[in-house]
LOMARKE-75239 format. One record per residue (C-alpha): y, z, x; residue in three letters. Coordinates in pm, 1 decimal, decimal comma. Each point is the difference from the previous one (the first is absolute). Example, Ala and Ser with C-alpha at 12.3 -4.5 7.8 and 13.67 -1.06 7.14 Angstrom:
! residues 2
<rec <-450,0; 780,0; 1230,0>; "ALA">
<rec <344,0; -66,0; 137,0>; "SER">
***
This chain:
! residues 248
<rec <-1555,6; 8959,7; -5052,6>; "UNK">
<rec <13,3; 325,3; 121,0>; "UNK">
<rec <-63,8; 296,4; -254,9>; "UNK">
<rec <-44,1; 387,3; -40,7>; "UNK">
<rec <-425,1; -39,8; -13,3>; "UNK">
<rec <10,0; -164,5; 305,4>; "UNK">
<rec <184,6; 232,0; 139,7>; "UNK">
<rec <-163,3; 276,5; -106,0>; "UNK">
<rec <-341,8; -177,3; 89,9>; "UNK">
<rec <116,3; -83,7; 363,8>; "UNK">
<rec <48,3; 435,6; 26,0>; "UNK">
<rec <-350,4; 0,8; -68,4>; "UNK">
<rec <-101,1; -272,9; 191,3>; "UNK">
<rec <169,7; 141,9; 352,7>; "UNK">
<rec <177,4; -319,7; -1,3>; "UNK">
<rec <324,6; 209,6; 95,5>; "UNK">
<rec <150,4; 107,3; 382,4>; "UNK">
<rec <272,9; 87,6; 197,7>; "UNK">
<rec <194,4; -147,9; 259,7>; "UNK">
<rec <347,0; 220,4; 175,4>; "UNK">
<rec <267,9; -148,8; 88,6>; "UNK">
<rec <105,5; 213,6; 304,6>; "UNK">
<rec <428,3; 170,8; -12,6>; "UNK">
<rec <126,0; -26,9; 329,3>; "UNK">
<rec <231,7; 237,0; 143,5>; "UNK">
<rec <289,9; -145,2; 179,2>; "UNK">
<rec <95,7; 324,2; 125,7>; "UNK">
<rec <-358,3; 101,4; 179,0>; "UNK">
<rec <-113,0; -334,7; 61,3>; "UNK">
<rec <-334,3; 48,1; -202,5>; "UNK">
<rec <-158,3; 6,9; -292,4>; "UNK">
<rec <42,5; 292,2; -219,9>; "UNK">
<rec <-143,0; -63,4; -327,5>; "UNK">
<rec <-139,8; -288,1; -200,6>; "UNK">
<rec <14,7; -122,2; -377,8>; "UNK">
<rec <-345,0; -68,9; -183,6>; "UNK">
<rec <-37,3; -290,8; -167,3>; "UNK">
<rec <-253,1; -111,7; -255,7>; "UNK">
<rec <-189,2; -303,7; 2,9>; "UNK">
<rec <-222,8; -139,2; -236,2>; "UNK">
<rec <-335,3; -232,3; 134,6>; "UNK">
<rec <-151,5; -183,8; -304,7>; "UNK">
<rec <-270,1; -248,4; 82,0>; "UNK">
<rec <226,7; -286,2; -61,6>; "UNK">
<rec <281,7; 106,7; 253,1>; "UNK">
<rec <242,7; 288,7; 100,9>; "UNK">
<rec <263,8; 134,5; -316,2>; "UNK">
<rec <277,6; 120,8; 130,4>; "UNK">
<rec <177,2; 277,7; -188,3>; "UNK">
<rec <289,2; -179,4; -121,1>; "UNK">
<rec <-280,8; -180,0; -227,0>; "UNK">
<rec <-147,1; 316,4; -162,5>; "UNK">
<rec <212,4; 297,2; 51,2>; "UNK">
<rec <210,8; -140,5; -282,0>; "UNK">
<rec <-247,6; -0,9; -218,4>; "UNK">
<rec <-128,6; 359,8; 21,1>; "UNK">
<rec <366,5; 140,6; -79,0>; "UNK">
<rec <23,8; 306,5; -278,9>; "UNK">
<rec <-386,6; -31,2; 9,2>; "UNK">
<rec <-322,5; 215,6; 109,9>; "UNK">
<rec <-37,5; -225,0; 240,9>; "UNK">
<rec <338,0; 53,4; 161,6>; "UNK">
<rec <-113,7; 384,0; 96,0>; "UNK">
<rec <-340,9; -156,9; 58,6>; "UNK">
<rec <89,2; -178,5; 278,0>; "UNK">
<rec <236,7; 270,0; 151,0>; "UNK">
<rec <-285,9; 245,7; 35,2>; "UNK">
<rec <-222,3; -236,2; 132,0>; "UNK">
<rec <250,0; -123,1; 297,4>; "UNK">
<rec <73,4; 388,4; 40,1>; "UNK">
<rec <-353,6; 76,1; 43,1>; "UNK">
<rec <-58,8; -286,6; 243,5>; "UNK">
<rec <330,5; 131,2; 197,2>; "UNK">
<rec <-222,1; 351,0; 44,4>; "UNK">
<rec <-314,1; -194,3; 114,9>; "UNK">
<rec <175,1; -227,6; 266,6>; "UNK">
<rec <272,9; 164,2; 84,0>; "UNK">
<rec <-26,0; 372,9; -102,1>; "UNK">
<rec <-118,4; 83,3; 399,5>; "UNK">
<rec <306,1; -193,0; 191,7>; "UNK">
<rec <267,1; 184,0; -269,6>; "UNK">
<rec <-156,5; 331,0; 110,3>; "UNK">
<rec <-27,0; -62,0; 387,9>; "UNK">
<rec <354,5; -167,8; 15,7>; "UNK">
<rec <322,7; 132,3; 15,0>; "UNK">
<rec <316,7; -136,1; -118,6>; "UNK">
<rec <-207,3; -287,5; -257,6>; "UNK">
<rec <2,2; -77,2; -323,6>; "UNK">
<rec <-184,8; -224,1; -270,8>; "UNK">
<rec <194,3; -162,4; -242,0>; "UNK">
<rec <-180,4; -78,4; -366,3>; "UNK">
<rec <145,2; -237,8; -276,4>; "UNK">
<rec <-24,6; 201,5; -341,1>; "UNK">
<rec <106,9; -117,8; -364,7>; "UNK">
<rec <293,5; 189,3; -63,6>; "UNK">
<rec <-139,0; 205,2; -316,8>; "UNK">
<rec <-224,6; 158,4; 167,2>; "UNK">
<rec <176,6; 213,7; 206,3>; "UNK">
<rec <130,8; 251,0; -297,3>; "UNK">
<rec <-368,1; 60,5; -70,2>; "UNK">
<rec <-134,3; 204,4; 231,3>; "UNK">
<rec <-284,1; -258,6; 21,4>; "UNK">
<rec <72,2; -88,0; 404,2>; "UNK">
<rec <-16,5; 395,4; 44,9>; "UNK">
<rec <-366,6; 26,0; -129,8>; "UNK">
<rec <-82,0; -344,9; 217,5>; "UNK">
<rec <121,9; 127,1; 347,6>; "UNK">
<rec <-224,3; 320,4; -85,8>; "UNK">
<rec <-253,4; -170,9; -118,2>; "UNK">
<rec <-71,5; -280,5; 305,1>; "UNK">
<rec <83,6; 301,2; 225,6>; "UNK">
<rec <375,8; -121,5; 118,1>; "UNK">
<rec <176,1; 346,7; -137,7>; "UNK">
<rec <2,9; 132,1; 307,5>; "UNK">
<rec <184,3; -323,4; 155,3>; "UNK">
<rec <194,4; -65,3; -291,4>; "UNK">
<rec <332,0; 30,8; 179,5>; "UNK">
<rec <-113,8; -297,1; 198,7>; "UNK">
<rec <-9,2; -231,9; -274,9>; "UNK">
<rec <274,1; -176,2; -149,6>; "UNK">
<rec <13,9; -131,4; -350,8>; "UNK">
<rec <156,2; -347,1; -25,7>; "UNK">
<rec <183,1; -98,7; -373,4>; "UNK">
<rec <182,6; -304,7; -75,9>; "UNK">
<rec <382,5; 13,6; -44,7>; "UNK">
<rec <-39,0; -104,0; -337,9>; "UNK">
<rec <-180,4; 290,8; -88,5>; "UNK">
<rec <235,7; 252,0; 76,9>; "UNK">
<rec <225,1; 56,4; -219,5>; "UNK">
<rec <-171,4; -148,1; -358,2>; "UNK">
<rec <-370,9; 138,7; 79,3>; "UNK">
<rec <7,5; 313,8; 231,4>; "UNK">
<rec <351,0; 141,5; -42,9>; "UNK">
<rec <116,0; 292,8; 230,3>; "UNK">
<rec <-218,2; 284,8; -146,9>; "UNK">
<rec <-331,2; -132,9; 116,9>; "UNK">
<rec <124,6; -78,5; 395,8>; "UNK">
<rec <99,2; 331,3; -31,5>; "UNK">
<rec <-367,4; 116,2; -114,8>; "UNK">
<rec <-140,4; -253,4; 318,0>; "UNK">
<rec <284,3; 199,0; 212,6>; "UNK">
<rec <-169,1; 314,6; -112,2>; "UNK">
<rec <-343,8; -85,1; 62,7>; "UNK">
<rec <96,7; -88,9; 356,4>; "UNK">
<rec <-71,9; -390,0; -52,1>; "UNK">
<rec <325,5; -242,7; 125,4>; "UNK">
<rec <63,9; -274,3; -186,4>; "UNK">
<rec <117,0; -377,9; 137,7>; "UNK">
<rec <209,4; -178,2; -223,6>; "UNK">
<rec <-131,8; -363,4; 91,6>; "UNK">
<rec <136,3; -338,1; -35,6>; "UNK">
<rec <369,0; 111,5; 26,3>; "UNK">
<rec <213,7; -261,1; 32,7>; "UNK">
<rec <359,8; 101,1; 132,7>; "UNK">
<rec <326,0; -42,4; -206,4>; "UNK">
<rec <230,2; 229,6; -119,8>; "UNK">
<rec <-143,8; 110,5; -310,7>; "UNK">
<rec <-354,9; 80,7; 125,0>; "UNK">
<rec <246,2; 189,3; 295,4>; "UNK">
<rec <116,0; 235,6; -274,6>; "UNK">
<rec <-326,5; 60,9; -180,2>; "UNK">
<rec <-157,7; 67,1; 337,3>; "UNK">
<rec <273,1; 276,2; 104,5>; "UNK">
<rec <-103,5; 180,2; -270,8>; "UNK">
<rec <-332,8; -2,4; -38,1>; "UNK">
<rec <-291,7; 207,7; 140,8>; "UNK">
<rec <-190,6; -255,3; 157,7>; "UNK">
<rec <-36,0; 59,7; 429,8>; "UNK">
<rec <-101,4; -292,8; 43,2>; "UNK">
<rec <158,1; -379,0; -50,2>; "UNK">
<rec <-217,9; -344,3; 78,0>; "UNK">
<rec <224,6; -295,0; 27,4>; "UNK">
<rec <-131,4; -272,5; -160,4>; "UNK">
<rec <-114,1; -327,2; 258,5>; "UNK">
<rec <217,1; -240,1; -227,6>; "UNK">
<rec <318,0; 212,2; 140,1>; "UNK">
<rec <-57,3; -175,5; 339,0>; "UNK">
<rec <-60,5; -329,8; -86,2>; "UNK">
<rec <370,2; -21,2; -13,9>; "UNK">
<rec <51,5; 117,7; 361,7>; "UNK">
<rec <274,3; -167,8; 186,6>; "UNK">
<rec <-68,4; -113,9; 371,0>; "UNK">
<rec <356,3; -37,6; 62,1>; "UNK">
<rec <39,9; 399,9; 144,0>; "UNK">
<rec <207,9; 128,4; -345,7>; "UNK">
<rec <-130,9; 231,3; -216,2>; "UNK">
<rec <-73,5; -33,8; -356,5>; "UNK">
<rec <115,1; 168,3; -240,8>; "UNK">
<rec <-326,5; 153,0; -114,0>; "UNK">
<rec <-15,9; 110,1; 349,3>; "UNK">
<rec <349,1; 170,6; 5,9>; "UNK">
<rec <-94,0; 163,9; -344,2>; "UNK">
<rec <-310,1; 145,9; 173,8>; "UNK">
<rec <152,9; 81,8; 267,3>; "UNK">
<rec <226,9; 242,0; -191,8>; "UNK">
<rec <-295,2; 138,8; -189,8>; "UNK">
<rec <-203,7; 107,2; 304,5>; "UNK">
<rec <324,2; 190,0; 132,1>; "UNK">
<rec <80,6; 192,6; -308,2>; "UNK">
<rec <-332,9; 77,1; -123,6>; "UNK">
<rec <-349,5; 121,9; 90,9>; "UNK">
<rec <-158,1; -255,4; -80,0>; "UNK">
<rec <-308,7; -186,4; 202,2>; "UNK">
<rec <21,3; -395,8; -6,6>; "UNK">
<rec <-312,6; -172,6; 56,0>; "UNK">
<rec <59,1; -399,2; 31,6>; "UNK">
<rec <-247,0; -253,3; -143,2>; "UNK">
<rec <-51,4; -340,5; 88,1>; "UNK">
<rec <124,0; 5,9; 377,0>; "UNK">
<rec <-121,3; -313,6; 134,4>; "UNK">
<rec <261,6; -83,2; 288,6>; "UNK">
<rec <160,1; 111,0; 291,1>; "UNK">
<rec <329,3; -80,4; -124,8>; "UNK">
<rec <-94,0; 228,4; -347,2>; "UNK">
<rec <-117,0; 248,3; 216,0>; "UNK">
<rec <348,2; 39,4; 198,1>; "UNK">
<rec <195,0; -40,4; -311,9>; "UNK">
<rec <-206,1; 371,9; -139,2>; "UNK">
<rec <60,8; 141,7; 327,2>; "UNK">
<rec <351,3; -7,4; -2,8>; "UNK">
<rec <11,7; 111,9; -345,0>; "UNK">
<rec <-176,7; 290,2; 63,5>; "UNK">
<rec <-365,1; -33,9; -150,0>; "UNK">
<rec <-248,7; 179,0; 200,0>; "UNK">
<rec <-354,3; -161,5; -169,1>; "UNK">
<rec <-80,4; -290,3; -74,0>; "UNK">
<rec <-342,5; -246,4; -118,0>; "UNK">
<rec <-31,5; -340,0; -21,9>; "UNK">
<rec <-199,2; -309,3; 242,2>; "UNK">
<rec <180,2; 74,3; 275,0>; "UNK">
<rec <-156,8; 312,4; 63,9>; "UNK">
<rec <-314,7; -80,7; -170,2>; "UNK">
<rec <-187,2; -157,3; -323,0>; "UNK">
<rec <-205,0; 236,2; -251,7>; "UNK">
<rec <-324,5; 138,8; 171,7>; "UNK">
<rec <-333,4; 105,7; -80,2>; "UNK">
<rec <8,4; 393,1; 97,2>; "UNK">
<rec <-196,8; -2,5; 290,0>; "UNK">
<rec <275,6; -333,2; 154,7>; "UNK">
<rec <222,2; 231,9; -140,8>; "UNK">
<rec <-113,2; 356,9; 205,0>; "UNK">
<rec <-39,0; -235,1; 271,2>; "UNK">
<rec <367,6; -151,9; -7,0>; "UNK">
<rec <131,6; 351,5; -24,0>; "UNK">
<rec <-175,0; 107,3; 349,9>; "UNK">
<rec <134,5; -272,5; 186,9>; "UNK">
<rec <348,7; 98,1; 179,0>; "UNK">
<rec <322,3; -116,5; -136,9>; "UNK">
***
């Protein structure tokens, strides 16, 4: 059973790295930013987050393990933010950290401030409106870091809470298009997003894209980025500097 002391032990150990999943534009045909992932390799087999992330909620360890992945970002991936236009690096975060000025010191400190526009910080829908409230994506707004809202998954209320909040960007969750139709109509998720993308200014990044006919379905509703097995699986950061050379 998985607990905080091994966790924290595994820190120590190194037994912690990243893998990106690569966000493909639909609109340039190329790669144009990536979301980092951590992994966890214990002696007796690879831990996925969804078995110890939980665990280190409203706990030390929780900011712990943001600063590390944010200082591994600068070491692997600080050079290709600088030398690239147009990209961007996309980093989970517990939600109760952003109010706390604690990701400003950490950009400074693993030597990302001066790319910090580059990065995107990733919450959970379910944080936003118990844990971070509208007053600290303002503060993130002012401190020049964008925010993703991930996990969204489309019906009318989220629609509401969405249009009014100061997130810029929206993730839609993969379990959205598990439901896709093959027959050629549109679901009603997709209509609802459609309407969102045309009346506000908001970015929609798609997880989960696995097929053709998902792929089509987020064209015609107007998503411009997208991740998921079709494009590619999660990469070590050198497969991943090499995937974003190759042309689209």
């Amino acid at each position: 059973m998985i607990n905080l002391d091994m966790i924290h032990a595994g820190l120590e150990k190194g037994e912690f790295f990243l893998e990106y999943l690569p966000i493909w534009s639909l609109e340039h045909e190329r790669c144009v930013g990536a979301e980092a992932l951590i992994r966890w390799q214990r002696p007796s087999g690879l831990v996925m987050p969804d078995d110890f992330i939980p665990l280190t909620d409203n706990t030390p360890l929780s900011g712990l393990l943001t600063y590390w992945v944010i200082d591994r970002v600068a070491a692997e991936m600080g050079d290709w933010l600088r030398n690239q236009d147009d990209v961007e690096l996309h980093i989970n975060v517990p939600p109760e950290i952003l109010g706390r000025g604690g990701l400003e010191y950490a950009t400074h400190k693993s030597g990302l401030g001066d790319v910090k526009h580059k990065l995107v910080l990733e919450i959970t829908e379910r944080g936003l409106p118990d844990q971070i409230g509208l007053h600290a994506l303002e503060l993130a707004a002012r401190q020049g870091v964008r925010v993703a809202l991930d996990d969204v998954r489309i019906d009318p209320a989220s629609v509401m809470v969405l249009a009014r909040s100061n997130v810029q960007i929206i993730k839609i969750d993969k379990s959205v298009l598990l439901g896709t139709e093959s027959d050629g109509t549109m679901p009603r998720w997709a209509e609802a997003l459609s309407v969102l993308l045309k009346t506000t200014r908001l970015e929609v990044i798609a997880e989960g894209v696995e097929t053709a006919e998902q792929l089509a379905l987020l064209r015609a509703t107007g998503v411009r980025q997208v991740q998921g097995h079709y494009f590619s699986r999660p990469l070590r950061a050198d497969a991943f500097l090499h995937y974003c050379r190759q042309p689209g």
